[in-house]
VEXVO-257689 format. One record per atom (N, C-alpha, C, O): x, y, z. Coordinates in steps of 0.2 Angstrom, whole numbers, plus 5000, padded with zeros to 4 digits. Layout:
BEGIN
XYZ
...
END
This chain:
BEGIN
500449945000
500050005000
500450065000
500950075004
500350124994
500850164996
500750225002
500150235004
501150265005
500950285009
501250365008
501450395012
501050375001
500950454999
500350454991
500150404988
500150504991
499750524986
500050564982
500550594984
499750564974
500250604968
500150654972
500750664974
499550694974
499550764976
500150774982
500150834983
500650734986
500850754992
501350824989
501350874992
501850824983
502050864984
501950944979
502350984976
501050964979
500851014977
500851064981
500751054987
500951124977
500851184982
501351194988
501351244991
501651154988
502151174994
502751234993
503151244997
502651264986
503251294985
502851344981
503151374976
502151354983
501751404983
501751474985
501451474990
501951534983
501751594988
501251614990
500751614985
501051634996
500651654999
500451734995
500651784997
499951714989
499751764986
499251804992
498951784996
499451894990
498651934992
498251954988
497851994990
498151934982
497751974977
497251894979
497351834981
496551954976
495851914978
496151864969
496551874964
495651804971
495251764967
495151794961
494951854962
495151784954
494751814948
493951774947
493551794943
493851734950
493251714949
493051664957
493451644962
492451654957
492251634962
492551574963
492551534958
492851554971
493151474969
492651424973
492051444974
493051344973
492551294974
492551294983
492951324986
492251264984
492351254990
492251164991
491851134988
492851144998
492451075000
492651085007
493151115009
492051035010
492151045017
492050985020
491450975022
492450935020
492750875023
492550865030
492650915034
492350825032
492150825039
492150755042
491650715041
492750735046
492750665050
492050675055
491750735056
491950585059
491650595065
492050555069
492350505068
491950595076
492250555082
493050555081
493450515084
493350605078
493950605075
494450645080
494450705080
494950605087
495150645090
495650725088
496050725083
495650765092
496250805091
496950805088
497250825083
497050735093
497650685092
497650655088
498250625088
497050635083
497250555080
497650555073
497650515068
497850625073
498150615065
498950615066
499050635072
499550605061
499950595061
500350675060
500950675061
499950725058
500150795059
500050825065
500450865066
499650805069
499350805076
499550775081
499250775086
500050735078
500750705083
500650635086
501050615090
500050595085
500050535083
500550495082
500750495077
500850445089
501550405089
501450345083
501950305081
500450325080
500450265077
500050275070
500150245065
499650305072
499050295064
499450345060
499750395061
499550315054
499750315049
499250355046
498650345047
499650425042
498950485040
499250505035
499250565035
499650485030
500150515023
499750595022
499950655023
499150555018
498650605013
498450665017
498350715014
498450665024
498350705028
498650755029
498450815029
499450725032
499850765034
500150805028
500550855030
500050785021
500650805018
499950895016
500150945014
499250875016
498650915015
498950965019
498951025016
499050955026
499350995030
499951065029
499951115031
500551015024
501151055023
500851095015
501151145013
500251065013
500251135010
499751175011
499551215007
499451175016
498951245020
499351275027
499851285029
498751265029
498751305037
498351245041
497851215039
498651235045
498451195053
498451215058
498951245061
497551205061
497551255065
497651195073
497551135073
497751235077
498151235084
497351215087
497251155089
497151255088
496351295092
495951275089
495451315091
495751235085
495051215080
494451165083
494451105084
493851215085
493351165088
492751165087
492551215084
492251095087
491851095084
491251145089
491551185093
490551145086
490251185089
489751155095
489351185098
490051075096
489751055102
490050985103
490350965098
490050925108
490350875109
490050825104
490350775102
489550835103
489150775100
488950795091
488850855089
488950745087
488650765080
488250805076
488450845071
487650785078
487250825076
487250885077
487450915072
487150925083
487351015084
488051035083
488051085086
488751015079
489251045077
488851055069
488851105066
488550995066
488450995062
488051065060
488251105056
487751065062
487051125062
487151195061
486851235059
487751175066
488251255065
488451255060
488251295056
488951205057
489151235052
488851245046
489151275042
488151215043
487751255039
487351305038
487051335033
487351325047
487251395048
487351455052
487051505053
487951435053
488351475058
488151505064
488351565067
487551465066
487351485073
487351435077
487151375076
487551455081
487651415089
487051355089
486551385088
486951305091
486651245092
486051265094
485651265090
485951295100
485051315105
484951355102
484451385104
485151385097
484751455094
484751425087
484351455083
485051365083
484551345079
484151265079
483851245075
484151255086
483551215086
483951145088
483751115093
484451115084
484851055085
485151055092
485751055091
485051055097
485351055101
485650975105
485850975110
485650935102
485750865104
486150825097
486250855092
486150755098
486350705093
485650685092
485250685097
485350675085
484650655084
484450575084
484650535081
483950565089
483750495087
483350485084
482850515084
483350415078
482950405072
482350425076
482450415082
481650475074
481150465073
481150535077
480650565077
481550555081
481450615085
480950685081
480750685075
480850705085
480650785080
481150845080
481050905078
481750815083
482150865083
482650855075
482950805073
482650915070
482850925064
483250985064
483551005069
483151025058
483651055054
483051105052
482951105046
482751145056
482151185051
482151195046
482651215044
481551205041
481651245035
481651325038
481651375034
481651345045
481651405044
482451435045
482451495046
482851405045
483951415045
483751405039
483351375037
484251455036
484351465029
485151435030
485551455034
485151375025
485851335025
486151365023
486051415021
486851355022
487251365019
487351365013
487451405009
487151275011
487151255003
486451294998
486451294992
486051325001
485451355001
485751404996
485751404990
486051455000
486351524999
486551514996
486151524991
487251484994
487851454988
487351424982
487651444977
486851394981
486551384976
486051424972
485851424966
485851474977
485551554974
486051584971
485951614965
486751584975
487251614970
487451584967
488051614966
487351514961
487451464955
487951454955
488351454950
488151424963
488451364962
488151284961
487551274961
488451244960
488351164961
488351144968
488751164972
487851114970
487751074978
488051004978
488250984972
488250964982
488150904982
488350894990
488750934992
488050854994
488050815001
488150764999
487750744995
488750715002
488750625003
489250615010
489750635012
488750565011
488950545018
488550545023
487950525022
488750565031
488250555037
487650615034
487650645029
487350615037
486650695038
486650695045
487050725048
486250675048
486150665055
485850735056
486150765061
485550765054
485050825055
484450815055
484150865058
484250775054
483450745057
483050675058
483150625055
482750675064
482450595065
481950585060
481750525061
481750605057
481350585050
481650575045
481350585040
482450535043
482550545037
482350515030
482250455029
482150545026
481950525020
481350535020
481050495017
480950585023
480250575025
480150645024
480550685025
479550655021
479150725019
479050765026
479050825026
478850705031
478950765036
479250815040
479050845044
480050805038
480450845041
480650865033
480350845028
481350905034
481650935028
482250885026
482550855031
482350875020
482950825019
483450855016
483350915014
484050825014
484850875011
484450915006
484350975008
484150895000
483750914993
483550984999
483951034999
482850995003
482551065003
483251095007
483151155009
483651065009
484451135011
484651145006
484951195006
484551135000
484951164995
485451114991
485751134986
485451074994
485851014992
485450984982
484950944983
485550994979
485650984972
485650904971
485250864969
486250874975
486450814973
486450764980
486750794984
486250734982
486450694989
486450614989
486150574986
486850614993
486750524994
487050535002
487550565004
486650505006
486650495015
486450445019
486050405016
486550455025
486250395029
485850465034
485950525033
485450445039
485250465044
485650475050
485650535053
486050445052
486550435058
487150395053
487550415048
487250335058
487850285055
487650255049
487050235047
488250245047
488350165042
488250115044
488650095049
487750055041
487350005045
487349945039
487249945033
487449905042
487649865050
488449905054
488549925059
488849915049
489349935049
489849985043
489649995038
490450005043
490650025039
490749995034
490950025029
490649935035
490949875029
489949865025
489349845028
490049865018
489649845014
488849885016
488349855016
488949945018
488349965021
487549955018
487649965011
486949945020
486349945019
486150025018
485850035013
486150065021
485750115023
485750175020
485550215024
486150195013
486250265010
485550275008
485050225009
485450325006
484850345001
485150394997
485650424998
484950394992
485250434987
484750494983
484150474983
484750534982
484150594980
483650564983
483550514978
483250544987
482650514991
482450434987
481850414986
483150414986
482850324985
483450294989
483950324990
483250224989
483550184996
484150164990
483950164984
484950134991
485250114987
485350054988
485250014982
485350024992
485449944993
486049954996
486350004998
486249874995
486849854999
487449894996
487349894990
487749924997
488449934994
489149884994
489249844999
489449884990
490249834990
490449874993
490249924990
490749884999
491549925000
491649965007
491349935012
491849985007
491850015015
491650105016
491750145011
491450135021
491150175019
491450225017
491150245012
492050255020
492350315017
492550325011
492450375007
492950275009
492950255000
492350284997
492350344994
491750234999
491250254994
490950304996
490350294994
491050344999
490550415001
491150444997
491050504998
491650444994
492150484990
492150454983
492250494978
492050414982
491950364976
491350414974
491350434968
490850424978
490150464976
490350534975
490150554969
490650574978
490850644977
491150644971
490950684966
491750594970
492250594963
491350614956
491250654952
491150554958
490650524951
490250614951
490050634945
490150634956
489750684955
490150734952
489950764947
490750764956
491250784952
491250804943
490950844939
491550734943
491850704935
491150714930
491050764926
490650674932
490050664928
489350694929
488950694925
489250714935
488450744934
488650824938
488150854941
489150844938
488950934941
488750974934
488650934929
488651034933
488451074928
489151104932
489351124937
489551084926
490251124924
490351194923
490951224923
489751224922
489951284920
489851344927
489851404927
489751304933
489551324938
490251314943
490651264942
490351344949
490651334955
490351284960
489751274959
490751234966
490451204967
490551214972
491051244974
489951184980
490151174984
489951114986
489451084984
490551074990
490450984990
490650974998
491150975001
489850965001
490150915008
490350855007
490050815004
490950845011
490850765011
490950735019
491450745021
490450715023
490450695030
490550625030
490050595028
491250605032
491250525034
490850485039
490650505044
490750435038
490650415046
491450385049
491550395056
491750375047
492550365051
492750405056
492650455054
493050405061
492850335065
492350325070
492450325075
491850325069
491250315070
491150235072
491350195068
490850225079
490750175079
489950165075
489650205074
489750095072
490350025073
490750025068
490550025062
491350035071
491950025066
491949945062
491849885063
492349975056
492349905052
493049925048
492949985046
493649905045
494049925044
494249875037
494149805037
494649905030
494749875027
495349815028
495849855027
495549775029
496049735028
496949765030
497349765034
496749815022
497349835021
497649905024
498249925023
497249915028
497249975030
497449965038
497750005041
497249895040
497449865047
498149835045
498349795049
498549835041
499249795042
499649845042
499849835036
499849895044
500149945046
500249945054
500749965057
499649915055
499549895065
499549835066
499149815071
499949805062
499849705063
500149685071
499949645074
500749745073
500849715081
500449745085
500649745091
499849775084
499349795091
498849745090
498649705085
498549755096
497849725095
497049735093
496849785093
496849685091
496149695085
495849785086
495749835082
495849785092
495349865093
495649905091
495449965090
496449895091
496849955090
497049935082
497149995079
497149895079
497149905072
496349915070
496349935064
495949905072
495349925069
495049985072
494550005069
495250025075
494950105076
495650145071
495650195068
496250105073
496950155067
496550145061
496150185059
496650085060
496450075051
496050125047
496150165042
495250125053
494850165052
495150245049
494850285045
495550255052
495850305053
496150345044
496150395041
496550275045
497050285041
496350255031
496450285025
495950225031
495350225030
495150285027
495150305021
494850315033
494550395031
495250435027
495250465022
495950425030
496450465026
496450435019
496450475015
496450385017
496750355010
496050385007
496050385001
495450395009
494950425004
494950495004
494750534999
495150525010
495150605010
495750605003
495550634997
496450575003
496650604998
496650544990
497150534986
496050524989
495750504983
495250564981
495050574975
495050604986
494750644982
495150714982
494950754977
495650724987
496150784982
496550764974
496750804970
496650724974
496850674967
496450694962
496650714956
495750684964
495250664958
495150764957
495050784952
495250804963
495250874962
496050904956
495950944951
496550874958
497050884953
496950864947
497250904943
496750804945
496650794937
496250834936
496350864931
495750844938
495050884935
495150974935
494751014934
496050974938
496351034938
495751104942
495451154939
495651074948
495351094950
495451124958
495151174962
496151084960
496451104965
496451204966
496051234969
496851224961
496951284961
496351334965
496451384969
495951304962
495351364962
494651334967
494051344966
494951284972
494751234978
494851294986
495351314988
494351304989
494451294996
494351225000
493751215003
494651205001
494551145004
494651145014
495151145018
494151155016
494351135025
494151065026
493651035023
494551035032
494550965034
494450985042
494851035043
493950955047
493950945052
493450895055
493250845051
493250895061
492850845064
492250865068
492150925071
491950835069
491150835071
491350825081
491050865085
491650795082
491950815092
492550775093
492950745089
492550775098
493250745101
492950645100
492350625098
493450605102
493450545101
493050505105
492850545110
492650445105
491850415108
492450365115
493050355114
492050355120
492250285125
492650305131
492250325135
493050305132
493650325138
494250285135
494650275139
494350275127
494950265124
495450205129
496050195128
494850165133
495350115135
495050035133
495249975133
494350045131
494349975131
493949995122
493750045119
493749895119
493349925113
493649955105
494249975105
493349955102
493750005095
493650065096
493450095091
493750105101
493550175104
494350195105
494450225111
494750185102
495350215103
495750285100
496350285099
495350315101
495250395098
495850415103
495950395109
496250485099
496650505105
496350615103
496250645098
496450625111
496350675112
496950725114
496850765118
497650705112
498250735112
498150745119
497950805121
498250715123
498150735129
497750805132
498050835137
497450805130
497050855133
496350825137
496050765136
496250865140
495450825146
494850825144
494550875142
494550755144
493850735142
493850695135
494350655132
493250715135
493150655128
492450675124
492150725126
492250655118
491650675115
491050655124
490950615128
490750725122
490150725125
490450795132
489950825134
490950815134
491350825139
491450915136
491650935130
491150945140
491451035139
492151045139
492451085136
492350995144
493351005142
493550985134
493350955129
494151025135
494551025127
494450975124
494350985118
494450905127
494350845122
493950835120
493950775118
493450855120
492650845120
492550885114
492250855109
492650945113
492850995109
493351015103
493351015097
493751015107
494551025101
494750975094
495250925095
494550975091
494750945085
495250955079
495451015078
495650915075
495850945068
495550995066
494850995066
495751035064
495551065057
496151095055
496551125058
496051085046
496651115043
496251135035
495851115032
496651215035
496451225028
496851235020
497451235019
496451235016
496951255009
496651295005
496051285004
496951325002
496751394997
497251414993
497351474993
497651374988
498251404984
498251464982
497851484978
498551524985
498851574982
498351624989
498351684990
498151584991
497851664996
497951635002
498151685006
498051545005
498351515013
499151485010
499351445005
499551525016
500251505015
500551425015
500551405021
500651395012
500851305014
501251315019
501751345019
501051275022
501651245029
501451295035
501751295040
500951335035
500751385039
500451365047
500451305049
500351405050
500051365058
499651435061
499751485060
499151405064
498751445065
498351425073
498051375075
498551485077
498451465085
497751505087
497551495092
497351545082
496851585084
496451525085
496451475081
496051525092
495351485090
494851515084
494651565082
494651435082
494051435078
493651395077
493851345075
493051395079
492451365079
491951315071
492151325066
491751295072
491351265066
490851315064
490851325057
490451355068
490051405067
490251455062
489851495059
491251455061
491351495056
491551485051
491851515046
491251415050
491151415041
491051435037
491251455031
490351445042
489751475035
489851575034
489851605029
489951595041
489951645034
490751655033
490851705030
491251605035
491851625031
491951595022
492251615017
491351535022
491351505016
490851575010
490851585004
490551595015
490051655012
490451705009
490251725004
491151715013
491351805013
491851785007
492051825003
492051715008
492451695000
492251684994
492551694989
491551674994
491351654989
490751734987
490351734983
490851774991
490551834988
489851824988
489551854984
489651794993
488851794995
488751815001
489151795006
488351855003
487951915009
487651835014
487351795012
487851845019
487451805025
486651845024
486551875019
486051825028
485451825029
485651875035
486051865039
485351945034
485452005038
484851995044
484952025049
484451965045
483751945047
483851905054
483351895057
484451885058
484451845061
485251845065
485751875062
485151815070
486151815072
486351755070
486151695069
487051795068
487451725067
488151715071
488651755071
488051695073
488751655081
489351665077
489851695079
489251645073
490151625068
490451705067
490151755067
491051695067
491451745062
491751725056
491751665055
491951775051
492351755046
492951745048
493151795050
493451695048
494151665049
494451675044
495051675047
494551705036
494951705031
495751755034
496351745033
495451785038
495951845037
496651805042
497251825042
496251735047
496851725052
497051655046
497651655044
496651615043
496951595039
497551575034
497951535033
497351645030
497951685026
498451725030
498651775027
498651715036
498851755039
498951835040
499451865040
498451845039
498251925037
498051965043
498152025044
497951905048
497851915057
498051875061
498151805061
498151915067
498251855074
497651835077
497751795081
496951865078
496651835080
496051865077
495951915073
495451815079
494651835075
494351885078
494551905083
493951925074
493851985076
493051935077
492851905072
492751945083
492051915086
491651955089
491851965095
490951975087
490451995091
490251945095
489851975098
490251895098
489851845100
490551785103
490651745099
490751785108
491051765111
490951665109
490451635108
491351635110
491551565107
490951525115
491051535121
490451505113
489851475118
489751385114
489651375108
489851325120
489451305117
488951265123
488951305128
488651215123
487951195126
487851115125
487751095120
487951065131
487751005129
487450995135
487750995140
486750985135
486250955141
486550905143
486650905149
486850825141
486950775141
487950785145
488150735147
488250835144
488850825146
489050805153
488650815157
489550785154
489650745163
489850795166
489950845163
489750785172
489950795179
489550875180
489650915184
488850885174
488650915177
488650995174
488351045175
489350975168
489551035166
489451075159
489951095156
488951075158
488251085151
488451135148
488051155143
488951185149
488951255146
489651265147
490051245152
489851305142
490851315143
490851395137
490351405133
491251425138
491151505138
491951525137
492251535142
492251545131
493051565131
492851635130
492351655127
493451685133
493551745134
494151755136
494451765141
494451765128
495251755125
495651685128
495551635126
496051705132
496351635132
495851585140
495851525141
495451635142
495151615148
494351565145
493951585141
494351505149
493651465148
493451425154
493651385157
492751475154
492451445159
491951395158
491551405153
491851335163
491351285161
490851295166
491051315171
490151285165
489651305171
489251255172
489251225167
488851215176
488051165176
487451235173
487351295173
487151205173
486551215169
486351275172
486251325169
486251265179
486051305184
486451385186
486251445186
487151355186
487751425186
487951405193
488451435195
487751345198
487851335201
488651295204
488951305210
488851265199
489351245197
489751255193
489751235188
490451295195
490751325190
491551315189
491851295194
491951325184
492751325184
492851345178
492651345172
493551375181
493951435176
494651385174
494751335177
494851405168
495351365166
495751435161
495351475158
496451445162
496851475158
497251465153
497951465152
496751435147
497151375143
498051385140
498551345139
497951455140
498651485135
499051435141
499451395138
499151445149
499551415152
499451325156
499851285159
498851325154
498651245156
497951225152
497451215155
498251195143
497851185139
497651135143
497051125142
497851095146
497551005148
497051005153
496750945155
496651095157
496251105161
496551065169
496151035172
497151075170
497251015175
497151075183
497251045188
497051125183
496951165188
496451215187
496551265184
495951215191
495451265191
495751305195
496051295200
495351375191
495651445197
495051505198
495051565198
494451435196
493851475200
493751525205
493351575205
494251495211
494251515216
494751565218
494751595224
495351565212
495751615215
495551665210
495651725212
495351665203
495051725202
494551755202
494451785197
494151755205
493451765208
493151825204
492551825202
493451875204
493151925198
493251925193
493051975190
493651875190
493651865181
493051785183
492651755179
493051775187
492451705186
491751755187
491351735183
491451785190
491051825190
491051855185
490551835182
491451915182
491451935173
491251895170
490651905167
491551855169
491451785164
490551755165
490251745160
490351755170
489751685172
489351735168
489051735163
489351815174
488951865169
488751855162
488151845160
489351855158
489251865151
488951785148
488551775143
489151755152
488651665150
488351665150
488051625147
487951715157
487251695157
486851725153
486351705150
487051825151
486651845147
486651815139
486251825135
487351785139
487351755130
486751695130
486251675126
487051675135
486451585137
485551595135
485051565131
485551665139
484551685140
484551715132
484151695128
485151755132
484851775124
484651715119
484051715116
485051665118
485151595114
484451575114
484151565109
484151565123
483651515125
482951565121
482451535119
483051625119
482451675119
482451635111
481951605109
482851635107
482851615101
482651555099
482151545096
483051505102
482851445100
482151415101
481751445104
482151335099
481451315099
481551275106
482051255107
481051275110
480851245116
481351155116
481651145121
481251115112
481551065109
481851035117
481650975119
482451065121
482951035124
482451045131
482451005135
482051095132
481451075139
480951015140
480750985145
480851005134
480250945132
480650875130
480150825131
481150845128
481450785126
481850785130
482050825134
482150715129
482750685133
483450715129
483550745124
483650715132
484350735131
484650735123
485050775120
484450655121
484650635114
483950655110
483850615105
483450695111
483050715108
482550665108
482050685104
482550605112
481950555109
481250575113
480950635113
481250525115
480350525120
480150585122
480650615125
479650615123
479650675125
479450665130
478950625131
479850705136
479550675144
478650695146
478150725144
478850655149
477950635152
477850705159
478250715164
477350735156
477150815161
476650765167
476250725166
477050795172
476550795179
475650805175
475550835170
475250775179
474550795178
474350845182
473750865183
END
């Protein structure tokens, strides 16, 4: 198996152009799940093997501070189609089939926007935006704006290997041959190559389920870890899996000489699933604290690396945090389309730290996120420059952490900073109530994971 791609050595000896774009470029936005901080070999990984990855890295920008916009799936995801904070557009959990928790038609998407402005759409991969999938009664990729799609509702079923459960423009596909990340890029190449309208710009999600349990790994992809044990070649593999198809489709971007005039970002949906000790849950969160589902960094801080020939510098590093939230209007502000003036959007525009044009985002709306479901109680987390605070639900529960000197949260100084933890809860609680005033009811009436809706006193 080789362990570079033709693309490994493009762009690296690229300058870091400043003149704008002469025409609108493509955009793709790659998105593992369950993919730790740690788990790639640019990201200092002592094992998993990441060629396509790390070399994607030496010719962008890799950011340091990159976080999804919540621990769990479905609300990172939500944000980044609409650059608002999870409770204020409604997704506030991971979706369980059949929930009524969705993706409103009243968020105007991202793919929405970019296809009024005549681009090409395409989604393939997870969706996980609504318990109704494929059903008239909620909204499916198609009414976001999505042009072209092939998805699942949640995971790949039974498993990664030969999956049952894509739907493709709202028909079922059957079984598929092959494994899942392949073929959710195998799907973008065909849509690429054969069915976009070429005369158009494109924008192309592609959401893996890798490493997503239940993991299932190709063969070849596990004898790179033939001296570890089954769970650890089968959560690596997986890994290295999602890499060998991330760079099958920058490959298929270069033939189709398409790199050039590509925005491509790569990141993840949260931090890694399990307690990384037992199981195919072997996700690493570079030592930082927590895990998916967890307000601490691990829970939170993921990959993210970008690329933009002639406007992000190759081999560049980027320590500004940034959120998932700032996709959409940084994918907006590149592509020369106006945000929706009607409503708040959480995100900022990141281009400026990306191209190194800045050292930090310039933010109305401070970095907030929100998990009813998070342990020990700690539902709410709140950064205020290098300072982040996590709170319980109530405020009654609180701790301050000074990441710039103790990224791993190994010491709270709730109690010795007492009026920067007051400053801070302040501003959490008023960003919070404002949030609660907008969003839909959705996280008072259901269970955590969105199902059952609790049973009211008589």
């Amino acid at each position: 198996m080789s362990r570079t791609s033709p693309f490994f050595l493009l762009f690296l000896c690229l300058p870091a152009a400043a003149a704008e774009p002469a025409a609108k470029p493509n955009v793709v936005l790659f998105l593992a799940d369950d993919l730790g901080w740690g788990d790639l070999g640019c990201y200092g990984h002592p094992k998993i093997q990441t060629p396509n990855l790390d070399a994607f890295a030496k010719q962008g920008a890799r950011l340091t501070q990159c976080y999804a916009a919540s621990a769990v799936c479905s609300p990172s995801r939500s944000a980044i189609l609409t650059g608002r904070t999870p409770h204020r557009n409604g997704v506030y959990t991971w979706i369980e089939s059949g929930s009524e928790v969705h993706l409103r038609k009243s968020e105007i998407a991202l793919p929405t926007l970019l296809k009024d402005a005549g681009y090409a759409t395409c989604h393939v991969g997870k969706w996980h935006l609504n318990g109704k999938f494929n059903s008239p009664d909620q909204p499916q990729p198609g009414d976001h704006g999505y042009e072209h799609w092939m998805a699942t509702q949640n995971n790949a079923a039974p498993s990664h290997k030969n999956p049952k459960n894509f739907v493709r423009n709202g028909k079922p596909v059957g079984e598929l041959d092959g494994f899942s990340a392949p073929l959710v890029v195998d799907e973008a190449i065909d849509w690429l190559t054969a069915k976009r309208d070429k005369a158009k710009p494109f924008f192309l999600a592609v959401w893996t389920h890798e490493p997503h349990l239940p993991i299932e790994s190709d063969p070849q992809f596990q004898k790179p870890y033939a001296d570890l044990p089954e769970d650890f070649r089968q959560h690596h593999g997986d890994v290295s899996q999602l890499d060998h198809a991330f760079g099958k489709l920058m490959t298929a971007l270069d033939e189709q000489k398409l790199a050039d005039t590509t925005f491509v970002f790569f990141t993840a949906d949260n931090g890694p699933e399990g307690d990384g000790t037992k199981g195919r849950t072997r996700g690493s969160t570079g030592g930082l604290r927590g895990r998916k589902r967890a307000m601490y960094e691990g829970g939170i801080r993921v990959p993210g690396i970008a690329r933009w020939p002639g406007q992000i510098k190759p081999g560049s590093t980027v320590d500004a945090p940034v959120v998932g939230s700032d996709l959409f209007p940084t994918v907006l502000g590149l592509c020369r389309v106006k945000p929706p003036a009607d409503r708040t959007i959480d995100g900022a525009d990141v281009l400026p730290v990306l191209a190194g044009k800045a050292a930090a985002v310039e933010r109305k709306i401070p970095l907030y996120w929100r998990l009813n479901m998070a342990p020990n109680n700690l539902h709410l987390a709140m950064r205020d420059g290098d300072w982040k605070l996590l709170a319980s639900e109530d405020f009654a529960k609180v701790e301050l952490y000074d990441l710039k000197a103790d990224p791993k949260e190994a010491t709270d100084l709730s109690e010795r900073e007492t009026e920067r933890t007051a400053a801070i809860l302040k501003r959490l609680k008023a960003l919070n109530a404002d949030i609660e005033k907008e969003g839909p009811d959705w996280w008072k009436r259901l269970s955590p994971n969105g199902g059952t809706v609790k049973k009211k006193k008589e």
